[in-house]
C-alpha positions as CSV (number, residue, x, y, z in Angstrom):
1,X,110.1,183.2,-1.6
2,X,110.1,180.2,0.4
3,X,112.5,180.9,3.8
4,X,112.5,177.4,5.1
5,X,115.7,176.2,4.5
6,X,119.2,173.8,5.5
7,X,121.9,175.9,7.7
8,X,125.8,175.9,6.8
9,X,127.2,176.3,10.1
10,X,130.4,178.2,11.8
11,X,132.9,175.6,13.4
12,X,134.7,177.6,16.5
13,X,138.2,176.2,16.7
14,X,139.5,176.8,20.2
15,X,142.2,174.7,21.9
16,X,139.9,173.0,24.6
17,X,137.9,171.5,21.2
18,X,138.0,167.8,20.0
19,X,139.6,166.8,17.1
20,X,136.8,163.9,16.1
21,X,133.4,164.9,17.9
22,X,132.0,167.4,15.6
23,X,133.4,165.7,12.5
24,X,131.9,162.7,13.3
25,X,128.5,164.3,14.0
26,X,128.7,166.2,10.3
27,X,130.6,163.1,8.7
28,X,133.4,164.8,7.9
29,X,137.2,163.8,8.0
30,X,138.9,164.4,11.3
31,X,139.8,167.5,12.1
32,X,143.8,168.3,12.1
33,X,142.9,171.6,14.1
34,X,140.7,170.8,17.7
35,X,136.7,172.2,16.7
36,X,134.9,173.2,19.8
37,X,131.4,174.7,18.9
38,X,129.2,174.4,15.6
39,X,127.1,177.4,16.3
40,X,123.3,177.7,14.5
41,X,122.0,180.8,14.7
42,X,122.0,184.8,13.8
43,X,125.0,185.9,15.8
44,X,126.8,188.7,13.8
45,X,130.1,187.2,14.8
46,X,129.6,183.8,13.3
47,X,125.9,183.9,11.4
48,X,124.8,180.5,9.7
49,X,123.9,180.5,6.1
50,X,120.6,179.5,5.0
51,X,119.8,177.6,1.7
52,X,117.1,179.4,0.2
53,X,116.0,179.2,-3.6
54,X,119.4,177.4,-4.4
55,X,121.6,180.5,-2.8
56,X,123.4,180.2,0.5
57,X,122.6,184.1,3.0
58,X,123.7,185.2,5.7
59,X,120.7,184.2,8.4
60,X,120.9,187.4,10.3
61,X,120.4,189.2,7.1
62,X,117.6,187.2,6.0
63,X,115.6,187.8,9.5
64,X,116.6,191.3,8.9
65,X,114.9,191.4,5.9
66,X,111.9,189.2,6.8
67,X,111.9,189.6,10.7
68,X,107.8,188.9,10.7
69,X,107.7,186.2,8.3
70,X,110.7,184.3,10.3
71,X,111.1,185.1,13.6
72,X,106.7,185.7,13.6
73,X,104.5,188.8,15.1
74,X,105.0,188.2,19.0
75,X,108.7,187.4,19.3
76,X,109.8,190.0,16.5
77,X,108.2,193.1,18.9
78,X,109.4,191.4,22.0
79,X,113.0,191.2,20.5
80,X,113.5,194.0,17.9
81,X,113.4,192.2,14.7
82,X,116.4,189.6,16.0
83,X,116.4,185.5,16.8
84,X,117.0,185.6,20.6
85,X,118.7,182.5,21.0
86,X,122.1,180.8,19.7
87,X,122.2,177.0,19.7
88,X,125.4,175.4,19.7
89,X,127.0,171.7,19.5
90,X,130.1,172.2,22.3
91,X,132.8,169.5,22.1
92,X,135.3,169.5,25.0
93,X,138.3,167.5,24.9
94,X,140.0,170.0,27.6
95,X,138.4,172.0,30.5
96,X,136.8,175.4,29.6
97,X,137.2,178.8,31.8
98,X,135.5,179.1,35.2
99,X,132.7,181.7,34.5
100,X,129.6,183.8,34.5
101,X,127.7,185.9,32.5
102,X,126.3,189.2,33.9
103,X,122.4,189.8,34.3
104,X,120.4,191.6,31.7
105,X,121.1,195.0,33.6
106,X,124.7,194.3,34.5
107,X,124.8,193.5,30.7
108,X,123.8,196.4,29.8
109,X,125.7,198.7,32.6
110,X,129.0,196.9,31.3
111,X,128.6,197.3,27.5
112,X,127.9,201.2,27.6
113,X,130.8,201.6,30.4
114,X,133.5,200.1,27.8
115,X,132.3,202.1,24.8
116,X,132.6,205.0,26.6
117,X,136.3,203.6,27.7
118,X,136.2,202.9,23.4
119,X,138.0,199.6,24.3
120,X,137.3,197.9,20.7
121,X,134.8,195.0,20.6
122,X,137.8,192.3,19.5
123,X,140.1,194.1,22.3
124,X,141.3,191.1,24.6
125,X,140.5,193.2,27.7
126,X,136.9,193.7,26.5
127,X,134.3,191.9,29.4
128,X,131.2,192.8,27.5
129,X,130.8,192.8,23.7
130,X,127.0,193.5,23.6
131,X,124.4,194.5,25.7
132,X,122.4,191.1,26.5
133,X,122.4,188.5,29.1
134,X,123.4,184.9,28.5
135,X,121.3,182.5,31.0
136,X,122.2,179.1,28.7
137,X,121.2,175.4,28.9
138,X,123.6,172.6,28.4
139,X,122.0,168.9,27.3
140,X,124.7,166.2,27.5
141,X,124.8,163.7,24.3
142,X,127.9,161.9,25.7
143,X,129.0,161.6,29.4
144,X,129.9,165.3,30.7
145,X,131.5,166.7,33.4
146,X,130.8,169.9,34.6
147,X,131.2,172.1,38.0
148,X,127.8,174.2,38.3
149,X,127.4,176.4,41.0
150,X,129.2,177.2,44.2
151,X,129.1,174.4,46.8
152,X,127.4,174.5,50.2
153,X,129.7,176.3,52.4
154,X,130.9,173.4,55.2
155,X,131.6,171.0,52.3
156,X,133.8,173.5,50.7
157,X,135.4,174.1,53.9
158,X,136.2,170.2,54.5
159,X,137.6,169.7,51.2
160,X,139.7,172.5,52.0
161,X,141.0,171.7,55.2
162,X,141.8,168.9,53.4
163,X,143.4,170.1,51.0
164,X,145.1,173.0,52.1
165,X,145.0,173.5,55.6
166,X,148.3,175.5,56.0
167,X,148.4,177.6,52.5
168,X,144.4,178.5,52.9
169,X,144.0,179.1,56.5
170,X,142.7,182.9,56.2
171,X,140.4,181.7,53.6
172,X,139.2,178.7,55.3
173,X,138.7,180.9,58.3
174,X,136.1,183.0,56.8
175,X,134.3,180.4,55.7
176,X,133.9,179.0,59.2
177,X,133.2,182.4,60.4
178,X,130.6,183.1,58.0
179,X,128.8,180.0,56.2
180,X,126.8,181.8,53.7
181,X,127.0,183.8,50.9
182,X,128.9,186.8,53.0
183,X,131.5,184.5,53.3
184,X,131.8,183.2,50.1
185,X,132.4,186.2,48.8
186,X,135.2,187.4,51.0
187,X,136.6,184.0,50.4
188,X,136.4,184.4,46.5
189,X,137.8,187.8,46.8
190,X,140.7,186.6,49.3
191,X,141.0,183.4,46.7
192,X,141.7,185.0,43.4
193,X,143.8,188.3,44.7
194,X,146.3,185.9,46.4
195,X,149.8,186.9,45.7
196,X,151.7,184.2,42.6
197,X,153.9,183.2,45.9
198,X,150.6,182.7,47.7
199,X,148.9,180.7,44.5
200,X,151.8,178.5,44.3
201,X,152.0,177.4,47.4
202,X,148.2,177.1,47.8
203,X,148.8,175.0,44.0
204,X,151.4,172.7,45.2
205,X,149.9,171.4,48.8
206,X,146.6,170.7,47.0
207,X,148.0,168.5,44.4
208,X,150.6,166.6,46.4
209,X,147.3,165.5,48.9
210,X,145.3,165.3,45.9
211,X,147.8,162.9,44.2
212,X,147.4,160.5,47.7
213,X,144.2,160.8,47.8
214,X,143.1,160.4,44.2
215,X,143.0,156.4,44.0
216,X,139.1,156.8,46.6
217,X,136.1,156.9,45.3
218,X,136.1,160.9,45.4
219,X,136.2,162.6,41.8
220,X,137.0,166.0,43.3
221,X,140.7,164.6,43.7
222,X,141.2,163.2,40.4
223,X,139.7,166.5,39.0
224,X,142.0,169.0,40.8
225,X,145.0,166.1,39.0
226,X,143.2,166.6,35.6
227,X,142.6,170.5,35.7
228,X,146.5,171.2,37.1
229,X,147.7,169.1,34.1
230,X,146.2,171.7,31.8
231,X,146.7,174.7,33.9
232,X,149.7,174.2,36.6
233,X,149.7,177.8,37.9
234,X,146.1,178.3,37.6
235,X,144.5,179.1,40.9
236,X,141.5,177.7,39.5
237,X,143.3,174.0,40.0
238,X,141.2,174.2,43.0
239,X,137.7,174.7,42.1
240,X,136.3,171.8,42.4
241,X,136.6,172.3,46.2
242,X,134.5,175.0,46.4
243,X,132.1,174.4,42.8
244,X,129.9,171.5,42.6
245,X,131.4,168.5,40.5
246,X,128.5,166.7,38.6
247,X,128.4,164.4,35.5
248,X,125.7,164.4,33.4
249,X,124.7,161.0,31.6
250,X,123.6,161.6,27.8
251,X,120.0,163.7,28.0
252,X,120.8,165.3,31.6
253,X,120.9,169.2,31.5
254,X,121.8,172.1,33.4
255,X,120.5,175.6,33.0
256,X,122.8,178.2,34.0
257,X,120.7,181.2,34.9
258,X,122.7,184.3,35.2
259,X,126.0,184.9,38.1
260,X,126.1,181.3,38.1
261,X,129.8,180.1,38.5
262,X,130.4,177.1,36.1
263,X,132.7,175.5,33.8
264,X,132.6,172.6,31.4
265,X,135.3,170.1,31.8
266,X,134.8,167.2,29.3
267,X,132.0,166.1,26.6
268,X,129.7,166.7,24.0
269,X,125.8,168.6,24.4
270,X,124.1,170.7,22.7
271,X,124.3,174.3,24.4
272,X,121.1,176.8,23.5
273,X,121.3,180.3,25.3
274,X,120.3,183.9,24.7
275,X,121.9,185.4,21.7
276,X,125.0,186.5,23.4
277,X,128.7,186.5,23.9
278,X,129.3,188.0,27.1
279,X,131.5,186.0,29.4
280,X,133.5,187.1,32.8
281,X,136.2,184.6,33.6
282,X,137.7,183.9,37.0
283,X,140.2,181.1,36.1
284,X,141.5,178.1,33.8
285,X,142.3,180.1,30.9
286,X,144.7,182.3,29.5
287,X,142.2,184.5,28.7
288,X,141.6,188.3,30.3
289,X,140.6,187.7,34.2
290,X,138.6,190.7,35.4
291,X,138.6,190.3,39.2
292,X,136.8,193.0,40.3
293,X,134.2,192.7,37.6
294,X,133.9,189.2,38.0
295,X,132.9,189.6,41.4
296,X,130.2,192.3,41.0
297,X,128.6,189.4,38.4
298,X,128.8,186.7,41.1
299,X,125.7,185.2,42.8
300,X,127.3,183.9,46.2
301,X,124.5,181.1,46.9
302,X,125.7,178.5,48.1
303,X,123.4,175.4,46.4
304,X,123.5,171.5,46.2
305,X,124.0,170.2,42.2
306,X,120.8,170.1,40.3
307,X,120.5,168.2,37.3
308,X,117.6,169.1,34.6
309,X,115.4,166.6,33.1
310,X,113.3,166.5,30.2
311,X,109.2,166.3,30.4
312,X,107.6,164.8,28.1
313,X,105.0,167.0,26.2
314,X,103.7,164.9,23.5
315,X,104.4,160.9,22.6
316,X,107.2,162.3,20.6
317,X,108.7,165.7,22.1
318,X,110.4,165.7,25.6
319,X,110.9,169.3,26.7
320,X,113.5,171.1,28.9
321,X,111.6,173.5,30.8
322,X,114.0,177.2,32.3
323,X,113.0,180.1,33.1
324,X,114.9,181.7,29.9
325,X,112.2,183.8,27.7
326,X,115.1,183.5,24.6
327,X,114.9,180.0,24.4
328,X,113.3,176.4,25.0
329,X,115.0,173.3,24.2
330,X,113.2,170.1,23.3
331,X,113.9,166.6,22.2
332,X,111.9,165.0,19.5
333,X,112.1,161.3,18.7
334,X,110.4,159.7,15.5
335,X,109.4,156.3,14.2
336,X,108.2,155.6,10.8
337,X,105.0,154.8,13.2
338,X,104.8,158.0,15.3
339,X,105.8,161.3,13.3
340,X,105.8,164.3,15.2
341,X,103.3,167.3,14.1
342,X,104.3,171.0,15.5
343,X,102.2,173.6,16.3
344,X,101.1,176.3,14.3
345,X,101.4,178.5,17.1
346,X,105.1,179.1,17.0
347,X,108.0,181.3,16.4
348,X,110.7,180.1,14.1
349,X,112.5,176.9,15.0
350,X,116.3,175.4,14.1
351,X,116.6,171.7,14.3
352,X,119.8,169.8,14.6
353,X,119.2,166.0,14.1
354,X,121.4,163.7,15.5
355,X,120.5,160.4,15.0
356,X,118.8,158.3,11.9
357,X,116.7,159.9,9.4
358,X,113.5,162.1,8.4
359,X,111.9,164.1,6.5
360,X,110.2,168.1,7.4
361,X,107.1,168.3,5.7
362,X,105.6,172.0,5.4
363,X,102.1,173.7,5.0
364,X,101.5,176.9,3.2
365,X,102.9,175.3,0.0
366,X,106.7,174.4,1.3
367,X,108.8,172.2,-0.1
368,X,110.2,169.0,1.4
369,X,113.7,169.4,3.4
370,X,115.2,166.2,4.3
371,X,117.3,165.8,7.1
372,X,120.1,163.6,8.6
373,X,123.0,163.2,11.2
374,X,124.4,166.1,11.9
375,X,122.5,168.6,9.3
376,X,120.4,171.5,10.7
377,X,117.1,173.4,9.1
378,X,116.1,177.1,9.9
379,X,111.5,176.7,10.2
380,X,110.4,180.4,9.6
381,X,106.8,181.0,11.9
382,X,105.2,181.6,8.5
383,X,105.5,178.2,7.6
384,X,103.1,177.4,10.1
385,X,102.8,173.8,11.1
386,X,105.0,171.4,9.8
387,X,105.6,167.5,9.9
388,X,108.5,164.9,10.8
389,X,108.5,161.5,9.3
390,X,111.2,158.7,9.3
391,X,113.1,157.4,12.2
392,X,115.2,159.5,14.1
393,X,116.3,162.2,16.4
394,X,116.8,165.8,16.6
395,X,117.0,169.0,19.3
396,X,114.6,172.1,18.5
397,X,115.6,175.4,19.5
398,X,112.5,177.6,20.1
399,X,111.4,180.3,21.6
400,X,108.2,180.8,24.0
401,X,105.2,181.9,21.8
């Protein structure tokens, strides 16, 4: 049996989505319903299907049933028989949450705590709905704006002084009194258990100065305009005073290790994390806000925006390098010139291609898969090496071998 094989992937459909990103990726018609994620991977809530011997299955029930022969020796003992990661194309035409995801303990804390509480898994009010960690790596394929990360502590207290300087005068207080992570804390904590009277007020003096202010050079102002049109009584109007505001040109990253506070406001990337779906909001959604939980997740380091480039590892692969132990992310670029040759040495790989042409060519007796735009391929680690010819460009997912 040869498990190679194309993936038929889950479209997410969630209100944030684009209407014309994904289906111009795939080729297909635009969408009359907004699609936000095409997820490739194992994930029991949305698995892929995999084309094997001319019948579409379920990819977590093929790596089930072949966990050696797909996922290989070394990853299959270091992650019980499952694929570790979840690669994703995210399409943002609206801003996403404010979040975090909890650490790999936290993770695990949580998930027991609300089975014992037997809040279902699809229960609205569920924080954790299984027991790993999500650190996660966004690669931008079209301009994308993003806040990562809280900001260092006298900027956020400028911008609010600006902002707010009669509706935030406790909070901006304590974060002259205590410019470090203390303080940010308390701040948070003061922030999002304001009274509705106290948001609203706090709401409206932000956006009247923002709206005078928003013809500078500073996006921070035209932001807090953009992210009040979506969410008018949304506290979260006013992150990004206190995150840091970045745009990522096309092949910038950002890895998002655990308790980061983030949210993605506008773009398309390619998203590859650990094979989770645990997510604590704190604001811009109408989603369940657990305060108290969200700030036991929270690392309170204040931290200047840092923007992740790829290396290059080979004249053909460019790599992005994280501390995650799920996942690696790569680039790989072809010419009819300069294939690309993998390793041998490898766990099982999904490729996405997303530009031009080429064709995987496979050792231990596999057959051709051809690839282009927008179609994705599942490489099992007993398929050993494997080759890319043509002219074009896809993202591997992988993970350290």
């Amino acid at each position: 049996m040869q498990l190679a094989g194309i993936l038929n992937n889950t479209i997410q459909e969630y209100a944030w989505g684009s209407h014309t990103a994904i289906p111009e990726l795939l080729g297909t018609p635009v969408s009359d319903k907004p699609q936000a994620e095409l997820w490739m991977g194992a994930h029991p809530k949305a698995p892929s299907r995999v084309l094997l011997n001319g019948r579409w299955e379920p990819l977590d029930k093929v790596i089930a049933g072949h966990p050696v022969e797909i996922l290989g020796k070394v990853v299959s003992e270091r992650f019980d028989n499952q694929l570790p990661y979840l690669f994703k194309v995210l399409a943002a035409a609206k801003p996403l949450s404010i979040q975090a995801h909890p650490d790999a303990q936290q993770a695990k804390d949580g998930f027991m705590r609300e089975n014992r509480l037997q809040i279902p898994l699809t229960s609205p009010l569920r924080n954790f709905r299984d027991d790993h960690h999500k650190p996660e790596c966004l690669c931008a394929l079209t301009r994308f704006w993003a806040m990562n990360g809280f900001r260092v502590v006298p900027d956020t207290a400028r911008y609010l002084k600006t902002l707010c300087p009669d509706a935030l005068q406790s909070g901006i207080r304590l974060l002259e009194q205590s410019p470090d992570a203390d303080g940010l804390r308390r701040f948070m904590q003061s922030l999002l258990t304001m009274t509705p009277e106290e948001k609203s007020a706090a709401i409206s003096q932000a956006v009247s100065i923002a709206e005078a202010l928003s013809a500078g050079s500073d996006s921070v102002y035209v932001w807090i305009l953009r992210l009040h049109d979506a969410y008018p009584s949304d506290i979260g109007v006013l992150s990004p005073a206190f995150l840091n505001l970045i745009c990522l040109e096309p092949e910038q990253a950002v890895f998002l290790p655990a308790g980061e506070p983030h949210a993605y406001l506008e773009g398309v990337g390619i998203e590859l994390m650990a094979n989770s779906d645990n997510v604590l909001r704190g604001g811009l959604t109408s989603k369940h806000v657990d305060v108290p939980e969200l700030l036991r997740t929270l690392t309170f380091h204040p931290c200047s925006p840092s923007v992740l480039l790829p290396r290059k590892y080979s004249e053909t692969e460019w790599v992005y390098e994280t501390p995650a132990a799920e996942f690696c992310l790569s680039q790989i670029r072809i010419t009819e010139k300069q294939p690309h040759t993998a390793t041998s040495e490898r766990s099982v790989d999904i490729l996405l291609c997303t530009d031009g042409e080429m064709l995987v060519i496979g050792e231990n007796g596999y057959n051709n898969l051809a690839l282009d735009r927008g179609k994705s391929v599942m490489l099992p680690a007993i398929m050993g090496s494997y080759r890319l010819q043509g002219n074009g460009i896809c993202y591997k997912a992988s993970t350290p071998v």
